[in-house]
Backbone as CSV, one residue per row, in Angstrom:
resi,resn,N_x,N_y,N_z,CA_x,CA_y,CA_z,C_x,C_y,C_z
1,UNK,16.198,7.888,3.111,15.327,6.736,3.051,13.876,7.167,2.833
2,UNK,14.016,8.412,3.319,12.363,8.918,3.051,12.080,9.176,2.073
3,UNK,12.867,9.744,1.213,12.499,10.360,-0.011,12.465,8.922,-1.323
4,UNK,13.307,7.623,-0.456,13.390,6.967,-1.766,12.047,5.991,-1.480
5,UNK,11.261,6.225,-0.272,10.099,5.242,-0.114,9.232,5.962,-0.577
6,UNK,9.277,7.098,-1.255,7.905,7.995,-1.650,7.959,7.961,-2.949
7,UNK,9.142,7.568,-3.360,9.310,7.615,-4.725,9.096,5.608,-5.209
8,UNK,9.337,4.911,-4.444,9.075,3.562,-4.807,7.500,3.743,-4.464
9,UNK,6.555,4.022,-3.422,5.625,4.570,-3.429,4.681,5.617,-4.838
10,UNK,4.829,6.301,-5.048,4.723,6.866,-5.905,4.494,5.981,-7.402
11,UNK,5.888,4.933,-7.451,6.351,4.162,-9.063,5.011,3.406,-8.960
12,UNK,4.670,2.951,-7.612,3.685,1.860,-7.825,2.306,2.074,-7.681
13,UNK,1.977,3.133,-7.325,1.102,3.963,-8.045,0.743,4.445,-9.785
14,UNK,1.748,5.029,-10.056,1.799,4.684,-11.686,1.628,3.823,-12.146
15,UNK,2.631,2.791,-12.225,2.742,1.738,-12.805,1.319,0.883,-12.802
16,UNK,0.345,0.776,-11.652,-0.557,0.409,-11.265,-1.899,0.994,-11.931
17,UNK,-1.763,2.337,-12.117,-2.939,3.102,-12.370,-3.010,3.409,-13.814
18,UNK,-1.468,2.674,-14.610,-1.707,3.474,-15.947,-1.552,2.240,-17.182
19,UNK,-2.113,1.087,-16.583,-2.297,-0.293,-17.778,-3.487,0.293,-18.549
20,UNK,-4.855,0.953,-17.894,-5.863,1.247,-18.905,-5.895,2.694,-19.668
21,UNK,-4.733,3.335,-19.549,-4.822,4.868,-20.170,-3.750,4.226,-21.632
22,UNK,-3.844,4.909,-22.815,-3.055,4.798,-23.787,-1.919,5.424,-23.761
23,UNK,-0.793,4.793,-23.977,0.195,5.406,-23.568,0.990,5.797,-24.775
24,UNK,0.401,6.011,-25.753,0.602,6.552,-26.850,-0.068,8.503,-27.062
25,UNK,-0.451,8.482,-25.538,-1.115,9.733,-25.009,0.451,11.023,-24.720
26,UNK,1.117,9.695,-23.490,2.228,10.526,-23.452,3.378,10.050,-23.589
27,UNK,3.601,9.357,-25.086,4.484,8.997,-25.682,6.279,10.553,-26.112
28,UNK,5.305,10.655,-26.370,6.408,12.504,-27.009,6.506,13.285,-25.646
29,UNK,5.400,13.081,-24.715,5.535,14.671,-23.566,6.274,14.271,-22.529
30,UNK,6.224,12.855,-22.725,6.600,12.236,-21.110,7.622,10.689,-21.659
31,UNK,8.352,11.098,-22.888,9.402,9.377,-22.786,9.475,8.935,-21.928
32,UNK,10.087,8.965,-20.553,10.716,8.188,-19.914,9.621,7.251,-19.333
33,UNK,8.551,8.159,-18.855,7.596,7.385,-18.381,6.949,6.516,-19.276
34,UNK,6.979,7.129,-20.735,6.575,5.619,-21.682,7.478,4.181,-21.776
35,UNK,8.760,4.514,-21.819,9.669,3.747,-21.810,9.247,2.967,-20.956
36,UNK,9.305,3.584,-19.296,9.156,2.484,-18.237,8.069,1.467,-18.215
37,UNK,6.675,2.063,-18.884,5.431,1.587,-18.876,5.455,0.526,-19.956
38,UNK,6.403,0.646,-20.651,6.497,-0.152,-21.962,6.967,-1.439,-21.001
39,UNK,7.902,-1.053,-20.641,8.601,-2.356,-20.059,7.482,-3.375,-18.878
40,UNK,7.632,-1.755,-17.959,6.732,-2.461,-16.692,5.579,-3.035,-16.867
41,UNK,5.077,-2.972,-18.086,3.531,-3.513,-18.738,3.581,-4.430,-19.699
42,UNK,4.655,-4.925,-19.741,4.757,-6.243,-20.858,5.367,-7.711,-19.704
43,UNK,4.333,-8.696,-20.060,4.418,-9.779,-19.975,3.745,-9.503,-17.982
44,UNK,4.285,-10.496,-17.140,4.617,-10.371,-15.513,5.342,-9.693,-15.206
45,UNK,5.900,-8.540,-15.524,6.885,-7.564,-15.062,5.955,-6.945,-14.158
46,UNK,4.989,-6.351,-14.183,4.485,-5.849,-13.105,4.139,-6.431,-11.914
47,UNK,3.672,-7.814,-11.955,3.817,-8.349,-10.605,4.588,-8.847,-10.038
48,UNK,6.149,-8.668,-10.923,7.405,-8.778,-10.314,8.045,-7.702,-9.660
49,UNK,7.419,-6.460,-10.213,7.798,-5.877,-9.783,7.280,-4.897,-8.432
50,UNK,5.803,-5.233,-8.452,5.117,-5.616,-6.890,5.525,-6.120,-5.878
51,UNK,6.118,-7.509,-6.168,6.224,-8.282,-5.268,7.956,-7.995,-4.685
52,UNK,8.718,-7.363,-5.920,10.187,-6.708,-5.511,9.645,-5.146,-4.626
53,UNK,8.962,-4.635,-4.515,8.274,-3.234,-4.226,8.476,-3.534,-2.649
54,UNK,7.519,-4.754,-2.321,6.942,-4.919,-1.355,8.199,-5.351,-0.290
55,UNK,9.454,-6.093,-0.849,10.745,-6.397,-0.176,11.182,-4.617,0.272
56,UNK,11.248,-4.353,-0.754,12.059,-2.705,-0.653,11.541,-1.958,-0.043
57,UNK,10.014,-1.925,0.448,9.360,-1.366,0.950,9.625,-1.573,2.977
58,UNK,9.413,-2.851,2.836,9.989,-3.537,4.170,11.405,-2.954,4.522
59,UNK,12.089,-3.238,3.791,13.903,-3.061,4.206,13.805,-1.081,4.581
60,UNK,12.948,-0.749,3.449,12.940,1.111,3.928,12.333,1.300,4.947
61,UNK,11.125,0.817,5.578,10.643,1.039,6.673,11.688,0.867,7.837
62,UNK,12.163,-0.623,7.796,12.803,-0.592,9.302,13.714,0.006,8.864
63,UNK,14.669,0.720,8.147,15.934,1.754,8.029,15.068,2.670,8.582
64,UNK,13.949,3.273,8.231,13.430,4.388,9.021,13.466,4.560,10.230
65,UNK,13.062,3.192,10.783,12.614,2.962,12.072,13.692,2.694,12.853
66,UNK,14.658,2.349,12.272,16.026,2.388,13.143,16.926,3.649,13.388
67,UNK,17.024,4.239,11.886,17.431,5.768,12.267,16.134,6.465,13.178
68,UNK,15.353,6.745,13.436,14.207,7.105,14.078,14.440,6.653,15.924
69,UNK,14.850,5.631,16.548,14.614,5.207,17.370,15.364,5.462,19.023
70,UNK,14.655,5.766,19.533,15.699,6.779,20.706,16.804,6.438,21.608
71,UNK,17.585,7.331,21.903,18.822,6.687,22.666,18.883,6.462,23.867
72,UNK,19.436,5.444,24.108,19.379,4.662,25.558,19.412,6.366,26.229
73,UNK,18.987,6.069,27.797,18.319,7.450,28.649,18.391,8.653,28.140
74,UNK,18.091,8.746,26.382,17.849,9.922,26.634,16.301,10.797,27.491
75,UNK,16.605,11.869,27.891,15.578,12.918,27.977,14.589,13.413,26.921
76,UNK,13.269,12.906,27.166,12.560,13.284,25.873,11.654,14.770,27.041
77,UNK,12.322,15.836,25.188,11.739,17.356,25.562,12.018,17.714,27.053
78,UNK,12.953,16.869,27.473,13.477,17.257,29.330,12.414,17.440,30.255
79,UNK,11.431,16.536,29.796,10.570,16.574,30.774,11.067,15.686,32.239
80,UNK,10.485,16.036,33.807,11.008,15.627,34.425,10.764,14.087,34.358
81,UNK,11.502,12.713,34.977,11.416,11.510,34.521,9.903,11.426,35.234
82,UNK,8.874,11.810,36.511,7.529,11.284,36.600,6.892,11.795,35.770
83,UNK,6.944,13.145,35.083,5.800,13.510,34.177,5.966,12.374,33.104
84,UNK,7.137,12.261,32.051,7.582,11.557,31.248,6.863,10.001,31.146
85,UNK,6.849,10.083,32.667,6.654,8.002,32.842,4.977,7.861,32.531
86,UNK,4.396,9.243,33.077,3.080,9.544,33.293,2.589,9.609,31.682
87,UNK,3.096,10.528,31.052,2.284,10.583,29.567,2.437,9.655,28.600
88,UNK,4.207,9.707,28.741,4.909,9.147,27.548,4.880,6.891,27.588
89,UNK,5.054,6.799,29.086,5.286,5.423,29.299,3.850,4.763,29.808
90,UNK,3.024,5.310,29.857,1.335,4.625,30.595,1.121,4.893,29.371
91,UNK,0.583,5.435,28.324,-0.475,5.179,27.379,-1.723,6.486,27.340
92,UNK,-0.878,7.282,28.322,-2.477,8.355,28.891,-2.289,9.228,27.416
């Protein structure tokens, strides 16, 4: 999930940053990326495809955040449970 939010990350960065460069620059060095720019830059495709970004973006986060999230009692770093309550559960 990480690797595919850096890369939807990443698309919309491009896609975003490259309406004012000519893309007849890297037509031959870089097809694919012309291809996509061709597409993603004609008509509202790009703010469709923003506004689809921004769904996918959501749904990858909480997959993160769910694989990420700790297990009922576990022991974090086995610290004893007052140190634990002390750093980890007050805010200090």
């Amino acid at each position: 999930a990480l690797i595919w939010l850096s890369m939807v990350e990443g698309s919309q960065a491009s896609l975003v940053g490259l309406p004012p460069v000519d893309r007849e620059l890297f037509k031959e060095s870089h097809p694919i990326a012309y291809k996509i720019c061709e597409r993603g830059h004609r008509g509202d495709n790009l703010d469709r495809y923003l506004m689809g970004r921004q769904f996918m973006v959501l749904a990858l986060v909480f997959v993160i955040n769910m694989s990420g999230a700790p297990v009922e009692d576990a022991d974090v770093l086995n610290l004893p449970t007052p140190l634990a309550n002390m750093f980890l559960k007050s805010g200090l």
